[in-house]
N, C-alpha and C positions, 0 to 999 in steps of 0.2 A: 476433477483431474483426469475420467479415463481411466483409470487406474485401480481393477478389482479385486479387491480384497489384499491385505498385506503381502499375502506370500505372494502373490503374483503380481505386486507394486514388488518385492524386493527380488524378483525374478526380472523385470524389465530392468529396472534399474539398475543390476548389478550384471548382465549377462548378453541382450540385445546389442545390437552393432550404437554406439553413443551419438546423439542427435545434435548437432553444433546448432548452438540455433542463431548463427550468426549468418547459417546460411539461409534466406527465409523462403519459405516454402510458398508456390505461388498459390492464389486461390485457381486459380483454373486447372489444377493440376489433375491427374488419370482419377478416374471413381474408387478405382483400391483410395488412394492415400485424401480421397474426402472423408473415407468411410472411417480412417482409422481418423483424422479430425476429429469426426462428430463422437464416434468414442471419448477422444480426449476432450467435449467438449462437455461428458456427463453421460453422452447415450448409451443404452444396454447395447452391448456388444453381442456379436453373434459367433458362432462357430468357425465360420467362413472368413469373419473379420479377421481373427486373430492365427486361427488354423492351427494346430498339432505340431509340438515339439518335436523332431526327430532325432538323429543323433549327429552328429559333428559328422559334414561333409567337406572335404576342403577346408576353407578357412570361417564357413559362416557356418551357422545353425543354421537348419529347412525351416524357416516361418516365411509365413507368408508377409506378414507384419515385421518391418526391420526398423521401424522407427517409434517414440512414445512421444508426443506432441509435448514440448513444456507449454504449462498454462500458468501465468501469474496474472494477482490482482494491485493495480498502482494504488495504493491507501490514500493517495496526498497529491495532488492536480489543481493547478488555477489554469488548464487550460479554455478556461470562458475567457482568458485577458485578451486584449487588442493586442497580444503577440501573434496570434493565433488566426486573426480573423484572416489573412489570404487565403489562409492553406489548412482548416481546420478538419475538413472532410480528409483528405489526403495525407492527415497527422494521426487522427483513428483509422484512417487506414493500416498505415505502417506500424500503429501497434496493434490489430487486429493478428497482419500475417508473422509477429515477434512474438504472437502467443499471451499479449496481455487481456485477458478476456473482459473485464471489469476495470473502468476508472473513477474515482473518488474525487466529489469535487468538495473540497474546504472553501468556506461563505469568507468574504473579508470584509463588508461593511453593508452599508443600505444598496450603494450605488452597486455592487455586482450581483444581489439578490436576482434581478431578472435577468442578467447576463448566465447565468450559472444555472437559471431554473428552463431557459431557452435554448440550451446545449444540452441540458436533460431531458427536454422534451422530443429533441430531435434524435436522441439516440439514448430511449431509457432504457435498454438492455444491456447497455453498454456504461452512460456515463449516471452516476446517483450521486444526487445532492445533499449537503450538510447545511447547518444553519448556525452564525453564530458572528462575531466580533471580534476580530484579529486585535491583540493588543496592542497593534503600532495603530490601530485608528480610535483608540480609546481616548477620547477626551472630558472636558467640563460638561460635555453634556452626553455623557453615554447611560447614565439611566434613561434620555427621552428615547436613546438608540435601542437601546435592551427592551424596552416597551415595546416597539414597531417591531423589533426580531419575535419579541415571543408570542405577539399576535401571530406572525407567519409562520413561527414552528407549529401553533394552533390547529392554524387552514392547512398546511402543506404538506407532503409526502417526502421528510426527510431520513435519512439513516444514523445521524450522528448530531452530534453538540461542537461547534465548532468554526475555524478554529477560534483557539482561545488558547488564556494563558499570560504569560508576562516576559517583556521585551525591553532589557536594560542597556541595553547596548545603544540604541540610538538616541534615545533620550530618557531622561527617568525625573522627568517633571511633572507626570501624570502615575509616579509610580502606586501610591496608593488607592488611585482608579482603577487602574489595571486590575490588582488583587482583588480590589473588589467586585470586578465584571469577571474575575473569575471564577469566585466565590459562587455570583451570581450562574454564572453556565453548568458548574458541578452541581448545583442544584436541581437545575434542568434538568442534567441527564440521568440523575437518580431519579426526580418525579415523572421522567417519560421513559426510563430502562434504555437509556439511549449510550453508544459509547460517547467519552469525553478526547477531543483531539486538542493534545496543547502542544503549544510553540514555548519552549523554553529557551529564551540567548541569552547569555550573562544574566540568568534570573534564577538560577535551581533555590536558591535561598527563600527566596519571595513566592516561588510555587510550589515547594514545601513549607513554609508556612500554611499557605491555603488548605493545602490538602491533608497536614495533619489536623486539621480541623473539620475539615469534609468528607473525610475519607468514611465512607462503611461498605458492608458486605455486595451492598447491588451498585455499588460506584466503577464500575471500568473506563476503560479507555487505550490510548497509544499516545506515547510522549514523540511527537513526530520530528524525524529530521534529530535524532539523539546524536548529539555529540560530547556527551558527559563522559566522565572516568568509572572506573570501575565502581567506585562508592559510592558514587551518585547513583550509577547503573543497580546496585544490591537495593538503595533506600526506595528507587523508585517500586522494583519489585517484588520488596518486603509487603508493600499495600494490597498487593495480593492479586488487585483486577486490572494491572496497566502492560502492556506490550511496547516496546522499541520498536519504530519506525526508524528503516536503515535505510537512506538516499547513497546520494554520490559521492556525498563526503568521506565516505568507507574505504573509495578509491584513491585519493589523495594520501600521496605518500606520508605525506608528518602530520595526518588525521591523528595518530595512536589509536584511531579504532581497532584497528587487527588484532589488539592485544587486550583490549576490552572483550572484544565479543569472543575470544575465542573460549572462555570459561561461561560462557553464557547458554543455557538448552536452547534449542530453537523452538521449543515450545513459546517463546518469548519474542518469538523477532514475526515484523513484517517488513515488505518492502515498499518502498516509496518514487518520489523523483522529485514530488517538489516542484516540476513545471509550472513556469517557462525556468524557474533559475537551480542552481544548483547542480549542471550536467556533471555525469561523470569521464574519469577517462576510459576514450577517446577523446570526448567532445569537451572538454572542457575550452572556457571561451566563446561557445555556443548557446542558441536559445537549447533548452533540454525540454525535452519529450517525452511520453512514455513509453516509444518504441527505444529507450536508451536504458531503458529498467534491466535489459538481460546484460549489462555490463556489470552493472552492481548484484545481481544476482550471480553471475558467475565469480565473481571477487568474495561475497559472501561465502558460497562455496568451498572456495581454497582455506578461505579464513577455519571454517569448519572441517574441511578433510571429508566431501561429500561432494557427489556429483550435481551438474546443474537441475539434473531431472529431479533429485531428490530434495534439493533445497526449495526447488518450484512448489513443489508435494507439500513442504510442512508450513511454507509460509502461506501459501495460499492457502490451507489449511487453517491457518491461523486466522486470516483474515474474514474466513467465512464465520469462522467461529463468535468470533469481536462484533460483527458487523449484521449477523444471523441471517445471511444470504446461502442461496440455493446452490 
């Protein structure tokens, strides 16, 4: 985050001039406000960066430093899809200068394994890949699929188990496959220490079932894209190692999330987008992006009664923590 040591995270955040970060900062901009970037982007700060408090002149405090960079991480990205392919340089762009430092790519079948591992090659500082079997492509023949996945979680350099999970809503003729490739991926990510990213639509029944069965001590993960009730919201987190993934749907007015998450610690949340689908407002009716994450992270915010710098701080926080990134 940029941000050393508590007291002087809860000195920025409660006292500096507030950073909209709707207005986006360009990369070319004066060597002062690169300098306080690369702070915020992890670098030891220097004396000169930050400069000496003085006392109330006018209307501002004498810093040299008037701004604290939000950094967030997107948990949840299919931007490997053919929505993407014009403008995909130009799309990590504009979530470069929105402050999203890290994007999360979730695997969906065989056919995007190379799609996803050749947008992480071309930007591994940036975009890191999962491995795993969406349960809308779970069919009659997904153990030959689960095979060819866990040979390439074998060979390859992934961070997650994923996604997975169980998906009632569209069809539920392959319901008991499902459970069982997810059965099979909690297993993974207990025998590789890896988090578990589920997809739950019209299925909390069916993947709690699984997991009161799978669940132990080294099992984590993030229930991604949560739109459950508060009760669901308490059983998933009674398990002890799982986090809420909050998209766009937070922003939709008759979501009822607002009143979900607002008895919820943020020690529990991260945020997401879900790209290409699921944009928030503004954009909704649009392909969504992860340059559109600082919508639902300021909406999270109000939901909270915390500034956007601050909710950047715990969620990203959260995420390093889940994901055991630097």
């Amino acid at each position: 985050m940029g941000i050393v040591g508590q007291e002087r995270g809860k000195f920025l955040f409660g006292q500096i001039m507030h950073f909209d970060i709707a207005v986006q900062l360009s990369l070319e901009q004066s060597e002062q406000r690169s300098s306080e970037h690369n702070v915020a982007n992890g670098a030891e700060p220097n004396n000169e960066d930050f400069g000496t408090v003085g006392h109330r002149g006018g209307n501002l405090f004498q810093m040299r430093t008037t701004f604290a960079r939000v950094m967030l991480i997107d948990t949840h990205a299919h931007i490997y899809l053919e929505d993407f392919d014009e403008d995909v340089d130009q799309m990590i762009g504009r979530a470069r200068q929105n402050g999203i430092q890290r994007i999360l790519l979730p695997n969906i079948d065989l056919r995007s394994v190379d799609l996803m591992k050749n947008l992480a090659t071309r930007y591994p500082d940036v975009c890191l890949p999962m491995i795993g079997l969406h349960p809308c492509s779970v069919g009659a023949d997904y153990r030959e699929v689960l095979d060819l996945m866990h040979s390439e979680l074998l060979k390859g350099h992934y961070i997650a188990i994923g996604e997975t999970g169980c998906d009632m809503y569209w069809d539920k003729s392959f319901r008991t496959e499902q459970m069982e490739s997810f059965a099979i991926h909690a297993q993974w990510a207990k025998e590789h220490n890896m988090p578990l990213i589920i997809h739950a639509r019209d299925a909390f029944d069916e993947i709690f079932e699984v997991l009161d069965s799978e669940n132990s001590p080294n099992l984590r993960g993030i229930f991604h894209c949560f739109t459950g009730n508060a009760e669901q919201a308490k059983k998933i987190l009674d398990y002890g190692g799982f986090m809420l993934g909050i998209g766009g749907v937070v922003t939709y007015k008759n979501s009822g999330l607002s009143e979900v998450l607002a008895d919820i610690d943020t020690r529990h949340l991260v945020l997401e987008t879900d790209a290409p689908y699921l944009p928030p407002i503004p954009h909704r009716g649009k392909r969504n992006e992860p340059s559109f994450m600082t919508h639902t992270a300021q909406k999270l915010a109000d939901i909270k009664h915390l500034s956007l710098e601050e909710i950047s701080y715990h969620t990203t926080q959260n995420a390093q923590r889940m994901f055991n990134l630097q």
